[in-house]
C-alpha positions as CSV (number, residue, x, y, z in Angstrom):
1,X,56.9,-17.1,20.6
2,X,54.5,-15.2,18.8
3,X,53.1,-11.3,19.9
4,X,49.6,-10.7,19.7
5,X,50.5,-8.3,17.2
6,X,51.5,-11.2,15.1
7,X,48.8,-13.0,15.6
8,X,46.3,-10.3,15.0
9,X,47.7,-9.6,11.7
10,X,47.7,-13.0,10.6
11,X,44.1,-12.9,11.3
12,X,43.3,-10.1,9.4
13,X,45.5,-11.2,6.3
14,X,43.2,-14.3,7.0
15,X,39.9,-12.5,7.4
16,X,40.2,-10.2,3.8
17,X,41.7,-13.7,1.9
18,X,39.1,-14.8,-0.1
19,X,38.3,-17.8,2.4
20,X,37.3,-14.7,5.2
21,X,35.1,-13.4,2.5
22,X,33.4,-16.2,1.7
23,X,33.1,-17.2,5.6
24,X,31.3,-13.7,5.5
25,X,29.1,-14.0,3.0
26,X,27.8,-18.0,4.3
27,X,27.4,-16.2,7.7
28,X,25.5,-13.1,6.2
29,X,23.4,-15.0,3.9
30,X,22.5,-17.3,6.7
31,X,21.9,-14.5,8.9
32,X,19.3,-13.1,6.4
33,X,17.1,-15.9,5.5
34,X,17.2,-16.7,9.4
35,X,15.5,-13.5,9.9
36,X,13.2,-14.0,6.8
37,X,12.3,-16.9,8.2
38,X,11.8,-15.5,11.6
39,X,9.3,-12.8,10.3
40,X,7.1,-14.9,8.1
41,X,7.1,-17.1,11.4
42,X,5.7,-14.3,13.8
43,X,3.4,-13.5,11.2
44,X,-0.2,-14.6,11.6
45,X,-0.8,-16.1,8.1
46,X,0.3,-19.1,6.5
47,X,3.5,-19.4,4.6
48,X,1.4,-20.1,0.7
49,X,2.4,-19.9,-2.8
50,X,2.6,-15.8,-3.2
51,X,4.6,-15.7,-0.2
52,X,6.9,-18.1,-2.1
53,X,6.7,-16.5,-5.1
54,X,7.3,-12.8,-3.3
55,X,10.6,-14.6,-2.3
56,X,11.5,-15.5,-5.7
57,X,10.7,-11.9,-7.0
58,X,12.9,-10.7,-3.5
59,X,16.1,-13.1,-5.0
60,X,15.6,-11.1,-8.0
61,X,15.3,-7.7,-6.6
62,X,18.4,-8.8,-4.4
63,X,20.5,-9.6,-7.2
64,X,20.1,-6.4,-8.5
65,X,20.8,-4.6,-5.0
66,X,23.4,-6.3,-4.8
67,X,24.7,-5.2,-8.3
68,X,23.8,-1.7,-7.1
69,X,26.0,-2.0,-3.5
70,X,29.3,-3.5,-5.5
71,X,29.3,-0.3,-7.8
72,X,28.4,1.8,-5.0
73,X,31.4,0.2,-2.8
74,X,34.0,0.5,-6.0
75,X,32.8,4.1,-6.7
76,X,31.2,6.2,-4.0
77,X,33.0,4.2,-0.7
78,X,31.1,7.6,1.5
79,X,27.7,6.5,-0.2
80,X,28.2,2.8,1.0
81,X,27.4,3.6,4.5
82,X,23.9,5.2,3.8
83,X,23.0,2.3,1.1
84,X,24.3,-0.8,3.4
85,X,22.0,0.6,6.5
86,X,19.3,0.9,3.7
87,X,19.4,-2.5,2.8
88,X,19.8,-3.9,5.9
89,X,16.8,-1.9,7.5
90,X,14.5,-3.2,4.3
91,X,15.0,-6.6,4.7
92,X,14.7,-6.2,8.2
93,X,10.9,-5.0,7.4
94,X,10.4,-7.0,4.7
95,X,10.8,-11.0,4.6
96,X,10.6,-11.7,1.4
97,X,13.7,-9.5,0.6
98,X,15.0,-10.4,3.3
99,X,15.3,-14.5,2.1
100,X,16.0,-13.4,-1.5
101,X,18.9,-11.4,-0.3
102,X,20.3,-14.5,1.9
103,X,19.5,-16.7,-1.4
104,X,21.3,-14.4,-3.5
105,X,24.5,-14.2,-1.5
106,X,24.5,-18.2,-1.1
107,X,24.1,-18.2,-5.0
108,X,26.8,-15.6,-6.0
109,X,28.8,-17.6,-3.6
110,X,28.1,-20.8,-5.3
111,X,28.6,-19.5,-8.6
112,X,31.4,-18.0,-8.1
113,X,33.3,-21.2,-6.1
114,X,32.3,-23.2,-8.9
115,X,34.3,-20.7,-11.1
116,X,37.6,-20.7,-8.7
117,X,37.4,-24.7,-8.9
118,X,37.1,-24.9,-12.8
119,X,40.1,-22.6,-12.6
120,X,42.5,-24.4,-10.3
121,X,41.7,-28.2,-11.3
122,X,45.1,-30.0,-11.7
């Protein structure tokens, strides 16, 4: 019979393997183009081609944010907390950010699981 102890290890091992991460980073980008969504929704105007191109431009400013928050997490772990509440606070105001950083997650994801499967094929 197992301890909880055990068992809560085994989750975290689990949790910080790169299937936890990647559960993290479906779950977060979801989260933030759900709340993209959500805003451009309570908004009072139509959804039209600059909003969709302000997303595009916010997948591109996201990639680079997110550039920005790896070498911040590597380098200056103290400096993380600030920058991660800054990011999150931003594309809590603004929806077009707020999709592009969802999009960008979902892509890095991609890109990289299409890396980890060219690597392990048989």
């Amino acid at each position: 019979m197992t301890s909880l102890k055990q068992v809560m290890m085994a989750g975290k091992h689990w949790f910080l393997s790169e299937k936890g991460l990647a559960l993290v980073m479906i779950v977060m980008g979801g989260f933030f183009v759900g709340l993209g969504i959500h805003r451009f929704w309570v908004r009072p105007e139509h959804f039209t081609l600059p909003s969709f191109l302000g997303c595009v431009a916010g997948a591109f400013g996201a990639f680079f944010l997110l550039l920005i928050t790896d070498y911040v997490l590597h380098h200056a772990p103290l400096v993380f907390i600030p920058w991660i509440i800054f990011l999150i606070y931003f594309a809590f105001v603004e929806p077009h950010l707020a999709v592009g950083l969802g999009l960008a997650l979902w892509y890095m994801l991609a890109s990289q699981m299409g890396n980890y499967t060219e690597r392990h094929k048989l």
